[in-house]
C-alpha positions, -999 to +999 in steps of 0.1 A: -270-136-567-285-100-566-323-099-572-331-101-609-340-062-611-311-053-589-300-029-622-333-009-620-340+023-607-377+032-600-391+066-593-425+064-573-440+095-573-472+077-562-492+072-529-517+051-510-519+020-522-514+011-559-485+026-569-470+018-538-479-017-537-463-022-571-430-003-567-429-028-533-427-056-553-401-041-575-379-036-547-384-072-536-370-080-566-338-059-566-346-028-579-337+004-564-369+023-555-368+063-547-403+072-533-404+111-534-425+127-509-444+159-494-420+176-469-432+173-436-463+153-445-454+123-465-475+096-485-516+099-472-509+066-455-480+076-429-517+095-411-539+059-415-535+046-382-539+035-355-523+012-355-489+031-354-453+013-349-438+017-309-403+019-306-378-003-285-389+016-255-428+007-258-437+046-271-461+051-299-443+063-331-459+089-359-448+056-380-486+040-394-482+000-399-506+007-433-477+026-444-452-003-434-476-028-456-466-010-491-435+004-488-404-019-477-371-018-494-376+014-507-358+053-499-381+083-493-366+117-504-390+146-498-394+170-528-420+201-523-433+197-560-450+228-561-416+246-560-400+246-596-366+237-577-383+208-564-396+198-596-361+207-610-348+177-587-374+149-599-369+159-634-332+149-630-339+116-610-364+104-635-334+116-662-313+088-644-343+059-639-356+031-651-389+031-643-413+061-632-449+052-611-472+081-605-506+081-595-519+115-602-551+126-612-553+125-653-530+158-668-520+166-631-482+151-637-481+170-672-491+201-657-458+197-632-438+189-659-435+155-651-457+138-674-446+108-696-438+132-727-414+155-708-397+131-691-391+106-718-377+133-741-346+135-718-350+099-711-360+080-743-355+043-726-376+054-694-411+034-685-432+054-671-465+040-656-495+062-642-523+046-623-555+061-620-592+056-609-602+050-647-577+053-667-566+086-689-589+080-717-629+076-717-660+096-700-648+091-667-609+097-666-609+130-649-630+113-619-610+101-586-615+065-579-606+050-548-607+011-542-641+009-519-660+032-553-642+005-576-652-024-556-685-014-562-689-003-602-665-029-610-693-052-602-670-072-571-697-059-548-727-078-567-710-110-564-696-108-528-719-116-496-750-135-486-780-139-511-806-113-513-827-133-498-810-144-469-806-124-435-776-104-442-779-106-478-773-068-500-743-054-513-706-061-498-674-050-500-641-075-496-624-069-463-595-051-477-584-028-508-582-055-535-587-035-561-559-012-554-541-049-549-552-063-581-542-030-601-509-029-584-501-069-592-511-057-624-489-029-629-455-048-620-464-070-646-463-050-672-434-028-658-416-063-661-428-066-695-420-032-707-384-037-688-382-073-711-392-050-740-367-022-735-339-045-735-341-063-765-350-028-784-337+001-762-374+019-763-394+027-732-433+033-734-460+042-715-481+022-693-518+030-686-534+011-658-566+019-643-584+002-613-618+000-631-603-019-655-584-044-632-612-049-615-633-059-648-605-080-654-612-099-619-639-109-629-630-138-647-650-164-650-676-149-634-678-124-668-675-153-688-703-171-673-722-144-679-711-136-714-717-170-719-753-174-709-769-140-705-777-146-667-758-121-649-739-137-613-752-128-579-745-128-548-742-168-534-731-160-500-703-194-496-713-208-527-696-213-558-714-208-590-704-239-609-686-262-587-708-277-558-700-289-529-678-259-524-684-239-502-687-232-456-701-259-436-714-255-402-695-280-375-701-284-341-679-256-327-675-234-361-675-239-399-653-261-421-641-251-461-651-279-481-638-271-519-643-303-541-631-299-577-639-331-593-663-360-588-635-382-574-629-362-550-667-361-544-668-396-536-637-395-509-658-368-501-689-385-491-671-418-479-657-398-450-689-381-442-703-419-441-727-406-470-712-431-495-744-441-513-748-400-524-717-406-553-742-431-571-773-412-568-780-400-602-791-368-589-755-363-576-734-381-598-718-358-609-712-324-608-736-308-636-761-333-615-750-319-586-754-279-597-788-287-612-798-298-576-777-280-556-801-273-531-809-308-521-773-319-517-764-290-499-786-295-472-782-333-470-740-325-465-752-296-443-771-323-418-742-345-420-714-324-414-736-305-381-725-334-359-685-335-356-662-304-342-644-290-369-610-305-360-624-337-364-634-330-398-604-314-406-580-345-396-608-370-414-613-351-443-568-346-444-569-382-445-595-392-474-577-360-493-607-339-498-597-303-500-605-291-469-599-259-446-602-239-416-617-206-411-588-189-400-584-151-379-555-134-389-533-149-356-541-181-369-530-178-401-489-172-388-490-194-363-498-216-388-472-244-395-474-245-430-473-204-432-441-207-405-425-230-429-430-210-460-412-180-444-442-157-445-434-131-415-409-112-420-387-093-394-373-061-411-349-034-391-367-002-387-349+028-383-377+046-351-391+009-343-361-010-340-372-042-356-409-048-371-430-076-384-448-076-418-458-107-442-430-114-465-435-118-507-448-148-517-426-151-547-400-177-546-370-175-573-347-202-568-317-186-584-323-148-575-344-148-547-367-121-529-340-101-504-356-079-476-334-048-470-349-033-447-384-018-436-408+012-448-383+044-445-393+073-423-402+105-438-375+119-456-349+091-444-326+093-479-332+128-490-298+136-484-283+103-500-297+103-530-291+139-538-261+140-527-249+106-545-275+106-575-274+144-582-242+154-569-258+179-548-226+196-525-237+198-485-241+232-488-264+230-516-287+204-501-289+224-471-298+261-489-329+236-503-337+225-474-335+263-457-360+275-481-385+242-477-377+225-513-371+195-496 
Protein backbone atom coordinates (compact mmCIF):
# COMPACT_ATOMS: atom_id res chain seq x y z
CA UNK A 1 0.00 0.00 0.00
CA UNK A 2 1.33 3.65 -0.58
CA UNK A 3 1.84 5.58 2.66
CA UNK A 4 -1.39 7.10 3.83
CA UNK A 5 -0.37 10.76 2.73
CA UNK A 6 1.08 9.48 -0.56
CA UNK A 7 -1.66 12.07 -2.25
CA UNK A 8 -0.08 15.15 -0.51
CA UNK A 9 2.10 17.68 -1.74
CA UNK A 10 3.96 19.87 0.91
CA UNK A 11 5.80 22.96 0.27
CA UNK A 12 8.66 23.64 3.01
CA UNK A 13 9.82 26.85 2.76
CA UNK A 14 11.29 26.38 6.26
CA UNK A 15 14.73 25.68 7.78
CA UNK A 16 16.67 24.44 10.76
CA UNK A 17 14.82 22.39 12.64
CA UNK A 18 11.00 22.72 13.15
CA UNK A 19 9.73 23.07 10.03
CA UNK A 20 11.97 20.64 8.73
CA UNK A 21 11.41 18.09 11.35
CA UNK A 22 7.77 18.21 10.63
CA UNK A 23 7.59 18.09 6.81
CA UNK A 24 10.19 14.85 7.58
CA UNK A 25 7.62 13.15 9.12
CA UNK A 26 5.20 13.94 6.37
CA UNK A 27 7.26 12.38 3.90
CA UNK A 28 7.59 9.29 6.01
CA UNK A 29 4.18 9.08 5.61
CA UNK A 30 3.88 9.40 1.85
CA UNK A 31 3.59 12.74 1.04
CA UNK A 32 5.57 14.42 -1.52
CA UNK A 33 7.74 17.09 0.15
CA UNK A 34 9.47 20.10 -2.09
CA UNK A 35 11.92 21.87 0.28
CA UNK A 36 12.77 25.15 -1.63
CA UNK A 37 16.13 26.59 -1.00
CA UNK A 38 18.80 29.55 -1.20
CA UNK A 39 20.86 29.01 -4.31
CA UNK A 40 24.18 28.13 -3.55
CA UNK A 41 23.77 28.12 0.22
CA UNK A 42 20.87 26.02 1.21
CA UNK A 43 18.97 25.37 4.60
CA UNK A 44 21.31 27.02 7.77
CA UNK A 45 21.94 23.39 8.74
CA UNK A 46 23.84 22.08 5.41
CA UNK A 47 26.97 24.62 7.29
CA UNK A 48 26.33 22.69 11.10
CA UNK A 49 28.92 20.32 11.09
CA UNK A 50 31.29 18.70 11.67
CA UNK A 51 30.29 16.12 11.48
CA UNK A 52 29.93 16.06 7.58
CA UNK A 53 28.96 12.84 5.35
CA UNK A 54 32.33 11.05 3.44
CA UNK A 55 31.74 9.59 0.31
CA UNK A 56 32.45 5.89 -0.90
CA UNK A 57 36.02 6.94 -1.37
CA UNK A 58 36.51 8.03 2.52
CA UNK A 59 36.58 12.08 1.37
CA UNK A 60 34.76 14.60 3.50
CA UNK A 61 31.55 15.91 1.73
CA UNK A 62 30.03 19.68 2.11
CA UNK A 63 26.97 17.24 3.16
CA UNK A 64 26.36 18.04 7.31
CA UNK A 65 24.78 14.81 9.12
CA UNK A 66 22.51 17.68 11.19
CA UNK A 67 21.07 18.32 7.86
CA UNK A 68 20.64 14.46 7.12
CA UNK A 69 18.65 14.17 10.69
CA UNK A 70 15.54 16.50 9.36
CA UNK A 71 15.32 16.18 5.91
CA UNK A 72 14.88 12.57 4.36
CA UNK A 73 12.45 11.67 1.69
CA UNK A 74 12.11 15.00 0.68
CA UNK A 75 13.33 17.14 -3.04
CA UNK A 76 15.29 20.41 -2.60
CA UNK A 77 14.67 22.90 -5.52
CA UNK A 78 16.62 26.21 -5.05
CA UNK A 79 14.52 29.35 -5.59
CA UNK A 80 16.47 32.95 -4.95
CA UNK A 81 13.29 34.52 -3.24
CA UNK A 82 14.43 37.80 -3.40
CA UNK A 83 14.01 37.79 -7.20
CA UNK A 84 10.28 38.33 -8.12
CA UNK A 85 10.84 35.37 -10.76
CA UNK A 86 11.86 33.28 -7.99
CA UNK A 87 8.94 34.18 -6.07
CA UNK A 88 6.92 33.83 -9.25
CA UNK A 89 7.92 29.98 -9.18
CA UNK A 90 6.82 29.25 -5.33
CA UNK A 91 3.68 31.09 -5.86
CA UNK A 92 2.82 28.46 -8.57
CA UNK A 93 4.10 25.39 -6.49
CA UNK A 94 2.19 26.42 -3.46
CA UNK A 95 -0.90 27.01 -6.33
CA UNK A 96 -0.53 23.07 -6.92
CA UNK A 97 0.06 21.88 -2.89
CA UNK A 98 -1.35 20.61 -0.22
CA UNK A 99 0.26 21.79 2.47
CA UNK A 100 2.67 24.90 2.89
CA UNK A 101 5.40 25.01 6.12
CA UNK A 102 7.30 28.25 6.53
CA UNK A 103 9.23 29.41 9.35
CA UNK A 104 9.73 33.09 8.77
CA UNK A 105 9.94 35.75 10.99
CA UNK A 106 6.26 37.18 11.73
CA UNK A 107 5.01 39.37 8.23
CA UNK A 108 8.31 38.27 6.59
CA UNK A 109 6.39 35.61 4.21
CA UNK A 110 3.54 38.29 3.56
CA UNK A 111 5.95 40.76 2.63
CA UNK A 112 7.33 38.17 -0.29
CA UNK A 113 4.02 37.55 -1.24
CA UNK A 114 3.89 34.24 0.12
CA UNK A 115 1.95 34.65 3.12
CA UNK A 116 -1.19 32.50 4.01
CA UNK A 117 -3.63 35.19 2.46
CA UNK A 118 -2.06 35.36 -0.98
CA UNK A 119 -1.48 32.04 -1.44
CA UNK A 120 -4.74 30.68 -0.34
CA UNK A 121 -6.63 33.10 -2.64
CA UNK A 122 -5.29 31.04 -5.62
CA UNK A 123 -5.42 27.96 -3.52
CA UNK A 124 -8.61 28.06 -1.35
CA UNK A 125 -8.07 24.19 -0.08
CA UNK A 126 -4.26 24.90 0.83
CA UNK A 127 -2.94 24.42 4.69
CA UNK A 128 -0.56 26.56 5.31
CA UNK A 129 1.39 26.37 8.61
CA UNK A 130 4.05 29.06 9.92
CA UNK A 131 6.19 28.31 12.87
CA UNK A 132 7.80 30.84 14.82
CA UNK A 133 9.70 31.67 18.11
CA UNK A 134 6.32 32.97 19.70
CA UNK A 135 3.77 32.80 17.60
CA UNK A 136 2.26 35.84 15.30
CA UNK A 137 0.12 37.30 17.87
CA UNK A 138 1.12 38.75 21.46
CA UNK A 139 4.04 41.22 22.84
CA UNK A 140 6.67 39.08 21.70
CA UNK A 141 5.84 37.79 18.10
CA UNK A 142 8.27 39.98 16.19
CA UNK A 143 11.22 38.44 18.54
CA UNK A 144 13.45 35.40 16.99
CA UNK A 145 13.33 32.40 19.17
CA UNK A 146 15.56 29.69 18.79
CA UNK A 147 15.25 26.28 20.81
CA UNK A 148 18.30 26.88 23.60
CA UNK A 149 16.18 30.80 24.47
CA UNK A 150 12.83 28.58 24.49
CA UNK A 151 14.33 25.86 26.66
CA UNK A 152 14.92 28.40 29.01
CA UNK A 153 11.53 30.93 29.21
CA UNK A 154 9.51 27.94 28.67
CA UNK A 155 10.49 27.02 32.10
CA UNK A 156 12.24 23.29 30.80
CA UNK A 157 15.38 24.73 32.21
CA UNK A 158 13.99 25.20 35.89
CA UNK A 159 13.06 21.72 36.06
CA UNK A 160 16.03 20.02 34.38
CA UNK A 161 19.42 19.25 36.32
CA UNK A 162 20.83 18.69 39.88
CA UNK A 163 19.25 20.61 42.91
CA UNK A 164 20.36 23.92 43.83
CA UNK A 165 21.80 22.69 46.46
CA UNK A 166 23.83 20.05 45.24
CA UNK A 167 27.34 20.28 43.44
CA UNK A 168 26.35 20.84 39.94
CA UNK A 169 23.06 22.12 40.76
CA UNK A 170 21.71 25.69 38.53
CA UNK A 171 20.09 25.99 35.40
CA UNK A 172 20.26 23.22 32.50
CA UNK A 173 19.51 22.80 29.17
CA UNK A 174 18.35 19.07 27.64
CA UNK A 175 21.04 17.72 25.42
CA UNK A 176 19.42 18.39 22.19
CA UNK A 177 16.78 20.86 20.51
CA UNK A 178 13.55 19.47 22.01
CA UNK A 179 11.75 22.24 21.75
CA UNK A 180 12.24 22.68 18.05
CA UNK A 181 11.23 18.67 18.35
CA UNK A 182 8.21 19.12 20.38
CA UNK A 183 6.91 22.10 18.11
CA UNK A 184 7.59 20.15 15.02
CA UNK A 185 5.68 16.75 16.47
CA UNK A 186 3.25 19.25 17.11
CA UNK A 187 2.84 20.79 13.94
CA UNK A 188 2.36 17.39 11.82
CA UNK A 189 -0.43 16.86 14.03
CA UNK A 190 -2.29 19.43 13.26
CA UNK A 191 -1.31 19.43 9.52
CA UNK A 192 -2.91 15.88 9.82
CA UNK A 193 -5.80 17.32 11.39
CA UNK A 194 -6.35 20.21 9.14
CA UNK A 195 -5.74 17.50 6.07
CA UNK A 196 -8.74 15.25 7.94
CA UNK A 197 -10.67 18.65 8.01
CA UNK A 198 -10.13 19.64 4.40
CA UNK A 199 -11.51 16.49 3.22
CA UNK A 200 -14.67 16.17 4.67
CA UNK A 201 -15.35 20.10 3.82
CA UNK A 202 -12.92 21.14 0.95
CA UNK A 203 -11.55 24.35 3.19
CA UNK A 204 -7.96 24.76 4.15
CA UNK A 205 -6.91 27.06 7.17
CA UNK A 206 -4.15 28.37 8.79
CA UNK A 207 -2.06 26.84 11.36
CA UNK A 208 -0.15 28.97 13.97
CA UNK A 209 2.45 27.09 15.98
CA UNK A 210 4.93 28.72 18.17
CA UNK A 211 7.72 27.03 20.24
CA UNK A 212 6.98 28.99 23.45
CA UNK A 213 3.86 27.62 23.40
CA UNK A 214 4.84 23.93 22.78
CA UNK A 215 7.13 24.10 25.23
CA UNK A 216 4.36 25.40 27.88
CA UNK A 217 2.47 22.63 26.64
CA UNK A 218 5.51 20.15 27.77
CA UNK A 219 5.08 20.88 30.73
CA UNK A 220 2.42 18.79 31.71
CA UNK A 221 2.01 17.57 34.72
CA UNK A 222 4.64 19.46 36.01
CA UNK A 223 2.19 22.77 35.26
CA UNK A 224 -0.49 20.93 36.78
CA UNK A 225 1.17 20.18 39.92
CA UNK A 226 1.86 23.50 40.19
CA UNK A 227 -1.55 24.86 39.26
CA UNK A 228 -2.69 22.50 41.62
CA UNK A 229 -0.80 23.45 44.74
CA UNK A 230 0.80 26.83 44.31
CA UNK A 231 4.47 25.33 44.85
CA UNK A 232 6.23 25.86 41.73
CA UNK A 233 8.60 22.45 40.51
CA UNK A 234 12.34 22.60 40.80
CA UNK A 235 15.02 21.19 39.81
CA UNK A 236 15.31 17.34 41.40
CA UNK A 237 18.33 16.29 39.65
CA UNK A 238 17.10 12.12 38.96
CA UNK A 239 14.19 12.44 40.89
CA UNK A 240 10.65 12.36 40.06
CA UNK A 241 8.31 14.75 41.75
CA UNK A 242 5.48 12.37 42.73
CA UNK A 243 6.52 8.89 42.11
CA UNK A 244 9.47 7.68 44.38
CA UNK A 245 11.64 5.31 43.94
CA UNK A 246 12.19 6.54 40.48
CA UNK A 247 14.90 7.79 39.72
CA UNK A 248 19.46 6.85 39.04
CA UNK A 249 20.99 4.51 41.44
CA UNK A 250 24.61 4.33 41.93
CA UNK A 251 26.00 0.35 41.27
CA UNK A 252 29.26 -0.91 41.59
CA UNK A 253 30.64 -0.08 38.10
CA UNK A 254 27.86 2.86 37.04
CA UNK A 255 24.26 3.75 37.73
CA UNK A 256 21.05 1.65 37.23
CA UNK A 257 17.24 3.37 36.22
CA UNK A 258 14.95 2.23 38.75
CA UNK A 259 11.29 3.63 37.70
CA UNK A 260 8.60 1.98 40.02
CA UNK A 261 5.00 3.06 39.17
CA UNK A 262 2.94 1.34 41.73
CA UNK A 263 3.34 -0.16 45.12
CA UNK A 264 3.29 -3.74 43.70
CA UNK A 265 5.88 -3.14 41.93
CA UNK A 266 7.52 -1.60 44.98
CA UNK A 267 7.42 -4.68 46.77
CA UNK A 268 9.13 -6.92 43.77
CA UNK A 269 11.12 -4.11 44.13
CA UNK A 270 12.49 -4.48 47.52
CA UNK A 271 12.26 -8.37 47.51
CA UNK A 272 15.04 -8.37 44.91
CA UNK A 273 17.07 -5.86 46.72
CA UNK A 274 16.70 -8.34 49.84
CA UNK A 275 14.98 -5.24 51.57
CA UNK A 276 11.63 -7.09 51.80
CA UNK A 277 10.55 -5.83 55.27
CA UNK A 278 10.64 -1.85 53.69
CA UNK A 279 6.95 -2.72 51.65
CA UNK A 280 5.40 -3.08 55.26
CA UNK A 281 7.02 -0.24 56.95
CA UNK A 282 4.33 2.25 57.32
CA UNK A 283 6.64 4.96 56.45
CA UNK A 284 6.98 3.32 52.97
CA UNK A 285 3.88 1.57 52.36
CA UNK A 286 2.93 3.19 49.98
CA UNK A 287 3.77 5.67 47.69
CA UNK A 288 2.16 9.03 49.25
CA UNK A 289 4.26 7.41 52.41
CA UNK A 290 6.99 7.05 50.43
CA UNK A 291 7.04 10.89 48.82
CA UNK A 292 6.40 12.25 52.29
CA UNK A 293 9.73 10.59 53.36
CA UNK A 294 11.44 10.37 50.38
CA UNK A 295 14.58 11.15 51.77
CA UNK A 296 14.88 8.28 54.11
CA UNK A 297 13.98 5.64 51.54
CA UNK A 298 16.09 6.99 49.12
CA UNK A 299 19.14 6.61 50.98
CA UNK A 300 18.29 3.18 52.48
CA UNK A 301 17.83 1.87 48.43
CA UNK A 302 20.92 4.03 47.76
CA UNK A 303 23.06 1.69 50.42
CA UNK A 304 21.56 -1.25 49.11
CA UNK A 305 21.84 -0.96 45.60
CA UNK A 306 25.96 0.44 46.10
CA UNK A 307 27.03 -3.28 46.35
CA UNK A 308 26.16 -5.29 43.02
CA UNK A 309 27.55 -4.17 39.30
CA UNK A 310 24.88 -2.89 37.35
CA UNK A 311 24.41 -5.98 35.17
CA UNK A 312 23.64 -7.77 38.02
CA UNK A 313 20.91 -5.66 38.87
CA UNK A 314 19.77 -5.33 35.62
CA UNK A 315 19.23 -9.35 35.02
CA UNK A 316 17.74 -9.50 38.91
CA UNK A 317 15.65 -6.71 38.71
CA UNK A 318 14.42 -8.26 34.68
CA UNK A 319 13.48 -11.18 36.59
CA UNK A 320 11.27 -9.78 39.68
CA UNK A 321 9.77 -7.28 36.66
CA UNK A 322 10.67 -4.04 38.20
CA UNK A 323 11.13 -1.53 35.58
CA UNK A 324 14.52 -1.19 35.28
CA UNK A 325 17.25 0.32 32.90
CA UNK A 326 20.67 1.05 31.70
CA UNK A 327 22.37 4.29 31.25
CA UNK A 328 23.00 4.00 27.74
CA UNK A 329 25.74 6.22 25.31
CA UNK A 330 24.43 6.66 22.01
CA UNK A 331 26.56 3.31 20.56
CA UNK A 332 24.75 1.45 23.01
CA UNK A 333 21.49 2.32 22.31
CA UNK A 334 21.72 0.61 18.32
CA UNK A 335 23.57 -2.08 19.31
CA UNK A 336 20.89 -2.66 21.40
CA UNK A 337 18.91 -5.87 20.65
CA UNK A 338 15.64 -4.64 21.31
CA UNK A 339 16.40 -1.25 19.19
CA UNK A 340 17.97 -3.84 16.20
CA UNK A 341 14.79 -5.61 16.34
CA UNK A 342 12.52 -2.71 16.11
CA UNK A 343 14.28 -1.56 12.89
CA UNK A 344 15.52 1.70 14.21
CA UNK A 345 18.76 2.44 11.92
CA UNK A 346 18.03 3.04 8.89
CA UNK A 347 20.32 2.73 5.73
CA UNK A 348 19.15 5.28 3.07
CA UNK A 349 21.01 5.76 -0.56
CA UNK A 350 22.63 9.10 -0.78
CA UNK A 351 23.28 10.65 -3.81
CA UNK A 352 27.42 12.23 -2.77
CA UNK A 353 27.70 9.53 0.27
CA UNK A 354 26.65 6.50 -1.33
CA UNK A 355 24.71 4.91 1.37
CA UNK A 356 24.20 6.58 5.01
CA UNK A 357 22.85 5.76 8.39
CA UNK A 358 20.17 7.73 10.35
CA UNK A 359 17.52 6.44 13.07
CA UNK A 360 14.34 5.37 11.27
CA UNK A 361 10.54 6.78 12.37
CA UNK A 362 9.25 5.20 15.15
CA UNK A 363 5.77 5.10 13.81
CA UNK A 364 4.44 1.73 12.89
CA UNK A 365 1.20 1.54 10.59
CA UNK A 366 0.36 -1.92 9.97
CA UNK A 367 -1.50 -1.38 6.69
CA UNK A 368 0.39 1.71 5.21
CA UNK A 369 3.56 1.69 6.62
CA UNK A 370 6.50 4.23 7.04
CA UNK A 371 8.61 3.84 3.44
CA UNK A 372 12.16 5.36 3.34
CA UNK A 373 12.92 6.74 -0.20
CA UNK A 374 15.78 7.85 0.03
CA UNK A 375 18.17 10.31 2.11
CA UNK A 376 18.46 14.28 2.78
CA UNK A 377 18.81 15.66 -1.01
CA UNK A 378 21.85 17.73 -1.91
CA UNK A 379 21.55 21.21 -2.58
CA UNK A 380 19.45 21.84 -5.48
CA UNK A 381 19.19 17.92 -6.36
CA UNK A 382 15.33 18.26 -8.02
CA UNK A 383 15.30 21.88 -9.11
CA UNK A 384 15.17 20.80 -12.52
CA UNK A 385 12.45 17.96 -11.95
CA UNK A 386 9.99 19.65 -10.39
CA UNK A 387 10.04 22.64 -12.63
CA UNK A 388 10.22 20.92 -15.40
CA UNK A 389 7.41 18.31 -14.43
CA UNK A 390 5.32 20.43 -11.89
CA UNK A 391 5.53 23.84 -13.79
CA UNK A 392 6.10 22.70 -17.21
CA UNK A 393 9.12 24.79 -17.41
CA UNK A 394 10.77 23.96 -21.18
CA UNK A 395 14.84 23.19 -20.82
CA UNK A 396 15.52 26.28 -22.25
CA UNK A 397 13.53 28.15 -19.88
CA UNK A 398 14.91 26.52 -16.76
CA UNK A 399 18.26 27.21 -17.92
CA UNK A 400 17.74 31.22 -18.84
CA UNK A 401 16.71 31.06 -14.80
CA UNK A 402 19.39 29.52 -13.87
CA UNK A 403 21.82 31.92 -16.15
CA UNK A 404 20.53 34.83 -14.39
CA UNK A 405 20.80 33.15 -10.64
CA UNK A 406 16.81 32.67 -10.00
CA UNK A 407 17.47 29.29 -9.17
Amino acid sequence: MPGPLSHIRVLELSRILAGPWAAQNLADLGAEVIKIERPGAGDDTRQWGPPFLKDPDGNETSESAYFLSANRGKKSVTVDLADPRGRDLVRDLAAQSDVVIENFRVGGAAKLGLGHDELRARNPGLIYCSITGFGQTGPYKDRGGYDYIIQAMGGLMSITGERDDLPGGGPQKVGLAVTDLFTGMYATVAINAALVHRERTGAGQYIDMALLDCSAAMMSMMATNYFASGNVPKRMGHAHPNVVPYQLFPTTDGHVVVAIGNDTQFARYCEAIGRAELATDPRFVDNRARVENRDAIVAILEQAMAGRSSAEWLERLAEAMVPSGPVNTIDQVFDDPQIKHRGMKVELPHTVAGTVAQPGSPMRLSVTPVEYTRAAPILGEHTDTVLSGLLGLDAEAVAALRADGVI
